[in-house]
Steps between C-alpha positions, in 0.01 A plus 500: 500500500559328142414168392713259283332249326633231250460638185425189268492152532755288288533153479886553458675538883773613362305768321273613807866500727640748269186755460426428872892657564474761280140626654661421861796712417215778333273475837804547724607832331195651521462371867806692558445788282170542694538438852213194516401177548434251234279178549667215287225253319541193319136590355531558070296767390520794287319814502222454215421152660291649783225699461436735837186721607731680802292402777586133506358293217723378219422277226802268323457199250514162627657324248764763447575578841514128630743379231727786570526378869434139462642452891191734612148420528201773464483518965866590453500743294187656611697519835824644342270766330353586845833541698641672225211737339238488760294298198210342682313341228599370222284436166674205319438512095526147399638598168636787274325662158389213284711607234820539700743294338738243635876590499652343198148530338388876404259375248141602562323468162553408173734765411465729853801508696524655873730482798187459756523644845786242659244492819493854550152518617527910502472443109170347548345563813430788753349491818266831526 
């Protein structure tokens, strides 16, 4: 079975309608291609923004994770992760690496520069 989850969030509709087609279309192929289901989920999330041990503890950033799915409240998403992963606790990380910069903003000192993690907690944090 596959899962399809919204990529990104994007305060654009017209934006998110296009990418959403475009991923539909991309999810429907492979479907086809190989012979299984796919869940559909309106949950945004990308790869590096969860953290998982394997036997059902994942860790994700609050802040990050919340604005991405501003519709969806921690209980939801904890329950989306559950039907979905089989994730049955979930460690919330209120923020990212203090030094993670805001978009528009990749100034971190003085003269220092960096692109920060975007939320990606795997660039940060591992669960051991």
């Amino acid at each position: 079975m596959g899962l399809c989850w919204r990529r990104f969030f994007h305060p654009d509709p017209e934006h998110v309608k296009s990418r959403n087609e475009i991923r539909d279309r991309y999810f429907n192929q492979m479907k086809a291609l190989l012979k299984m289901d796919v869940i559909n989920s309106s949950f945004a999330i990308e790869g590096g923004e969860i953290e998982s041990n394997g036997a059902g503890v994942a860790m994700l950033v609050d802040s990050f994770t919340l604005n991405r799915n501003p519709s969806l409240d921690k209980k939801a998403i904890e329950g989306m992760l559950y039907q979905t992963l089989g994730i049955q606790k979930v460690i919330w990380l209120p923020e990212g690496v203090a030094e993670d910069p805001r978009p528009g903003n990749s100034r971190v000192y003085k003269d220092i520069y960096g692109s920060g993690v975007g939320g990606h907690i795997d660039e940060f944090c591992k669960i051991c």
